[in-house]
C-alpha positions as CSV (number, residue, x, y, z in Angstrom):
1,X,134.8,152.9,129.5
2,X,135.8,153.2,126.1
3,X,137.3,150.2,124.0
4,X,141.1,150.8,122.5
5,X,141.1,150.3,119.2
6,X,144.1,147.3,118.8
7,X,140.8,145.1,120.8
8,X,138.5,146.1,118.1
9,X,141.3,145.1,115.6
10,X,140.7,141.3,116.6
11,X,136.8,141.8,115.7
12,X,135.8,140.3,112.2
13,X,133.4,142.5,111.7
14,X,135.7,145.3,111.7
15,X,138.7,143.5,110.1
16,X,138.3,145.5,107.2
17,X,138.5,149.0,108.9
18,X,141.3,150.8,108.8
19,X,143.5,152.7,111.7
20,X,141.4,156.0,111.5
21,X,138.0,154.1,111.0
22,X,138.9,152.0,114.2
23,X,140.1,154.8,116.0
24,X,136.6,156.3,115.4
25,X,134.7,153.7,116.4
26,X,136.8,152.9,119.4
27,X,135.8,156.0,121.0
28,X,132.3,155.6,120.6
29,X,131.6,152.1,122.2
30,X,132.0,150.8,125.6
31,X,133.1,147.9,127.1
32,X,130.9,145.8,129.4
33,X,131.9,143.3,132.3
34,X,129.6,140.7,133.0
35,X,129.6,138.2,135.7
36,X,129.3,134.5,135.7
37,X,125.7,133.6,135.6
38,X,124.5,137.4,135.0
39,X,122.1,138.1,132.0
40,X,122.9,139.8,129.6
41,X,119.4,140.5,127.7
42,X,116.4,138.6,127.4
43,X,113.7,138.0,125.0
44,X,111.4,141.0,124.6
45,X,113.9,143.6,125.7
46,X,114.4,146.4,123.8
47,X,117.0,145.7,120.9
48,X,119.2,149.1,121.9
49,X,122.4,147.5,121.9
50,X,124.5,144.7,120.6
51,X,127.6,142.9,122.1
52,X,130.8,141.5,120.4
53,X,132.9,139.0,122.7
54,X,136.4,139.8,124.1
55,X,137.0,137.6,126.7
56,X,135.1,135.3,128.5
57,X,131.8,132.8,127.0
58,X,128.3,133.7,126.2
59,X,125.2,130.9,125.5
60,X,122.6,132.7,123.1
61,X,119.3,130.3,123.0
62,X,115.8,131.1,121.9
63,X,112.5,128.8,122.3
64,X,110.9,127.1,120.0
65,X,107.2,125.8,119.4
66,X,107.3,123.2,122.5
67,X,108.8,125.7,124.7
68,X,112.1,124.0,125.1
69,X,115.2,126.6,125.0
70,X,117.8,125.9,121.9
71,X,120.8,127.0,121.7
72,X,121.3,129.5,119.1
73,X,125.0,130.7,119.3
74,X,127.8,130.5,121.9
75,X,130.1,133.4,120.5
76,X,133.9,133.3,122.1
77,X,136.7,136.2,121.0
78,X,135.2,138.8,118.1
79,X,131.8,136.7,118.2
80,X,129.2,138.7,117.7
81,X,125.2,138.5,119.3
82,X,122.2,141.0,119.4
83,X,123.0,142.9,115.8
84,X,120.0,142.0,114.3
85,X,117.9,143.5,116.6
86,X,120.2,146.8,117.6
87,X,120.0,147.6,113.9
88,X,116.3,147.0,113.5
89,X,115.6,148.6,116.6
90,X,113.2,146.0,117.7
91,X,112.7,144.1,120.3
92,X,115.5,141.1,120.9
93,X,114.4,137.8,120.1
94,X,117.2,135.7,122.1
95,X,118.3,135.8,125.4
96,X,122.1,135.7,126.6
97,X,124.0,134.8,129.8
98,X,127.1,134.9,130.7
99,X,128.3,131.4,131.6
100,X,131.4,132.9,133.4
101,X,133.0,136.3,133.6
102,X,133.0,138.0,130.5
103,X,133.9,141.2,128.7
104,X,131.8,142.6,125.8
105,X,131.8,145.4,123.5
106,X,128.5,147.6,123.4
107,X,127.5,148.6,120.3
108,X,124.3,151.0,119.6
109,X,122.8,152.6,116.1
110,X,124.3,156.0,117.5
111,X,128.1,154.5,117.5
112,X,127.6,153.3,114.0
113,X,125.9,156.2,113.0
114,X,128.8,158.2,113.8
115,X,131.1,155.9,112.6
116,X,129.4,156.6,109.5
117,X,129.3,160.2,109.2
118,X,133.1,160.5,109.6
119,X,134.2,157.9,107.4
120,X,131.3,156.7,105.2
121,X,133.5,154.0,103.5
122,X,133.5,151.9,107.1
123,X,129.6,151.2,106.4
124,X,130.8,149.3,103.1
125,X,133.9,147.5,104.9
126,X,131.3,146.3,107.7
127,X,128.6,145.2,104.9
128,X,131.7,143.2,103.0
129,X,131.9,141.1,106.3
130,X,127.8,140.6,107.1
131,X,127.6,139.4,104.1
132,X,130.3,136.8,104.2
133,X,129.0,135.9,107.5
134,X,125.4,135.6,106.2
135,X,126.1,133.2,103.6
136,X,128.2,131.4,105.2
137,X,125.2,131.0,108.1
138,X,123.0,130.2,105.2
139,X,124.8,127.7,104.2
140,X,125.3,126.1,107.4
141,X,121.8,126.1,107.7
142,X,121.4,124.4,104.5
143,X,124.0,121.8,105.5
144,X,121.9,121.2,109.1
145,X,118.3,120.8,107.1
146,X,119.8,118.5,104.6
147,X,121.4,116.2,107.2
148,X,120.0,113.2,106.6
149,X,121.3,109.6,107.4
150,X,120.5,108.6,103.2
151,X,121.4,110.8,102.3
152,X,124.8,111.2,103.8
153,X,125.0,107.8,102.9
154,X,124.2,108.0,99.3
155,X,127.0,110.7,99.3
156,X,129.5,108.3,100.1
157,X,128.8,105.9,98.1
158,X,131.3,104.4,95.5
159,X,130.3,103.5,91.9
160,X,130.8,99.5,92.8
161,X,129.0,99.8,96.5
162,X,126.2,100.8,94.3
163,X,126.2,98.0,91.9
164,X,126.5,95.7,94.7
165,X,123.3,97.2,95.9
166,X,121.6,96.7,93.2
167,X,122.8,93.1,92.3
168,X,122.1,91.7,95.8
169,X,118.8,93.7,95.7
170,X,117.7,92.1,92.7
171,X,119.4,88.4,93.8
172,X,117.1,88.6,96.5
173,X,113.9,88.9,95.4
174,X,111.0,86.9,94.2
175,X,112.0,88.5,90.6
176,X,115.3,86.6,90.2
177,X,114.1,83.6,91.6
178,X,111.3,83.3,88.6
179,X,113.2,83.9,86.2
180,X,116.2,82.1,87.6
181,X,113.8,78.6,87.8
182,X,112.4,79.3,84.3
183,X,116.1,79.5,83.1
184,X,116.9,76.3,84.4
185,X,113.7,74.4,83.2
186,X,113.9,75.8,80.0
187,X,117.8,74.7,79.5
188,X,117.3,71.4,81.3
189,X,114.3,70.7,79.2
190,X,115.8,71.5,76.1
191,X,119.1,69.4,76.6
192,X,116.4,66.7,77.6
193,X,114.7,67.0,74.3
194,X,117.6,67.1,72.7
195,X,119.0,63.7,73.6
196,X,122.1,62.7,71.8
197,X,122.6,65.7,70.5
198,X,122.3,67.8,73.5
199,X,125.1,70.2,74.2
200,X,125.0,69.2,77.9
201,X,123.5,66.2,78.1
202,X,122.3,64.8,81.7
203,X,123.4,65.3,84.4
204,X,124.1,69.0,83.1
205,X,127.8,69.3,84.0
206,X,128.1,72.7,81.5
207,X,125.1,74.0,84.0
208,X,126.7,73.1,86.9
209,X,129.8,75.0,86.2
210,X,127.9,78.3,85.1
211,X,125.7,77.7,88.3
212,X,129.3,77.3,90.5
213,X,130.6,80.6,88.7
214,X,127.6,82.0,89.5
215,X,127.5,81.2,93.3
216,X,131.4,82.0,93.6
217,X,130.6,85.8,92.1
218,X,127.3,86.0,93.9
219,X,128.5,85.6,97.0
220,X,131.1,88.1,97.7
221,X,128.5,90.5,96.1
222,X,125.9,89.8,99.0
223,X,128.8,90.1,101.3
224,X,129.7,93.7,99.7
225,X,126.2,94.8,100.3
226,X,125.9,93.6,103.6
227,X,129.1,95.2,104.4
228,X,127.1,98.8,103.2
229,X,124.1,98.3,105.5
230,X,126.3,98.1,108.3
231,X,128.0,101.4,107.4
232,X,124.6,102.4,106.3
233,X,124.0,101.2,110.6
234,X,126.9,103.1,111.4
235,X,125.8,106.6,109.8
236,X,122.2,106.7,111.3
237,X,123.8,105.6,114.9
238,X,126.2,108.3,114.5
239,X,123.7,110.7,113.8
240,X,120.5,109.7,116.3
241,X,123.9,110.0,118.8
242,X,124.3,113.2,117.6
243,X,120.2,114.4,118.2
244,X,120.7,112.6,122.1
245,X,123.6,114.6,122.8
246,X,121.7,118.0,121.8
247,X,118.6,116.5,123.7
248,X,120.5,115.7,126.6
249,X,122.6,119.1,126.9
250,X,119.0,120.6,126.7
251,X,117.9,118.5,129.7
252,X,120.9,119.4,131.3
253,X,120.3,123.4,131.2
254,X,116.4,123.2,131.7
255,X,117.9,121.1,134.7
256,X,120.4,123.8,136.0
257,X,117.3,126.5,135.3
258,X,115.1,124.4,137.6
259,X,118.1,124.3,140.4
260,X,118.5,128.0,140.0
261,X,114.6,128.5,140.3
262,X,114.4,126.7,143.1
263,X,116.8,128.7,144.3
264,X,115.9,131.9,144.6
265,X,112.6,130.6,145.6
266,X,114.0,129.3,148.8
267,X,116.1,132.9,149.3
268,X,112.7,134.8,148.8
269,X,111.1,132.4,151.2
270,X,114.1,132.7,153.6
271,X,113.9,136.6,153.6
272,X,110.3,136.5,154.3
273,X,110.5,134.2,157.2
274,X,112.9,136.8,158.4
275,X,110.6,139.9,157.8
276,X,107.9,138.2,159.7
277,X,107.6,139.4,163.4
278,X,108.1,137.0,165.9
């Protein structure tokens, strides 16, 4: 049945139209109910149409290399899913279920067609709002490949967490402990050498209060960097969390696709125990 036009109102992509563009398309398209569980395309099936959410919820997933299903897109209210491939008129490469009863708007290339004919200036509106839409998916995308724990963390990271980084990176190594003892030979040799007229004659006190100074900075220092590696911790548990959950939700639904399998595969073995004559 046909759509009314205040529904398609509330669809982004046709935001832009106005009453007598909306009123045009409205006629064209149809609304679709869907049952919970009931698919809505697959893979491979013929791109003819494409689907904007009203009510309801929709999983879109495709597989990847290993064969695993990932979840795509899970469009709610004005969502759309299947546009690529209605306006390319190829073959759709995700599949789409219903996870509970929904309603959808049907799209095809003949109701934008005609949309177009009658008021050409809808194809521009509709192009304004792909276009926001793509780059704003490209820069998700973006955002996704570039999430990496260092560098999230070097993104937070202050002006004085970095020198504290590199201070107690340089404290600790064999580096500053060379030149450190060849410091301290060459001025305790010298003020040696120098008997009475030494600056800081034995038992070094001047040393030992640049040595205390030294210590009482130092140490807060180490305690500033080791404060960073545990937020440094923090961020990579927060994001390996964050890969689980995705890897467990896909467990979960190749689990549910197994249950339903297995399902239907003891109906179709029930039915044929009952064809079977006696």
């Amino acid at each position: 049945m046909p759509c009314p036009a205040d529904e398609l109102r509330h669809v982004p992509l046709f935001s832009l139209l106005d009453d007598d563009e909306l009123t045009v398309l409205s006629q064209q398209v149809e609304l679709r109910n869907f049952a919970a569980r009931q698919r809505i395309y697959k893979a491979g099936d013929p791109g003819k149409a494409a689907y904007v959410m009203l009510s309801g919820a929709v999983q879109v997933f495709t597989v990847d290399g290993n064969q695993q299903d990932v979840l795509v897109d899970e469009p709610r209210h004005g969502g759309l899913f299947g546009f690529a491939s209605m306006l390319e008129e190829t073959a759709h490469q995700t599949s789409a279920f219903a996870l509970e009863d929904s309603t959808c708007v049907e799209v095809d290339r003949h109701d934008i067609s005609i949309l177009l004919e009658k008021k050409p200036m809808a194809g521009m509106d509709m192009l304004t709002v792909l276009a926001r839409q793509s780059h704003a998916l490209q820069q998700l995308v973006r955002d996704r490949a570039n999430r990496n724990s260092n560098n999230v963390i070097e993104e937070e990271m202050t002006f004085g967490e970095r020198i504290a980084d590199k201070v107690a990176s340089f404290g600790g190594s064999w580096t500053f402990i060379i030149l450190f003892a060849i410091v301290l030979i060459v001025y305790s040799g010298v003020n040696i050498v120098l008997k009475g007229k030494a600056w800081d004659p034995y038992p070094f006190i001047l040393l030992n209060l640049f040595l205390s100074m030294l210590a009482s900075i130092q140490a807060p220092v180490i305690m500033m960097s080791q404060n960073r590696q545990d937020k440094k911790d923090r961020v990579r548990a927060e994001l390996d969390f964050e890969v689980n959950v995705r890897a467990e939700a896909e467990i979960q639904e190749l689990s549910r696709k197994l249950r339903l399998l297995t399902d239907r595969v003891d109906d179709v073995d029930e039915k044929l125990s009952v064809q079977q004559p006696s």
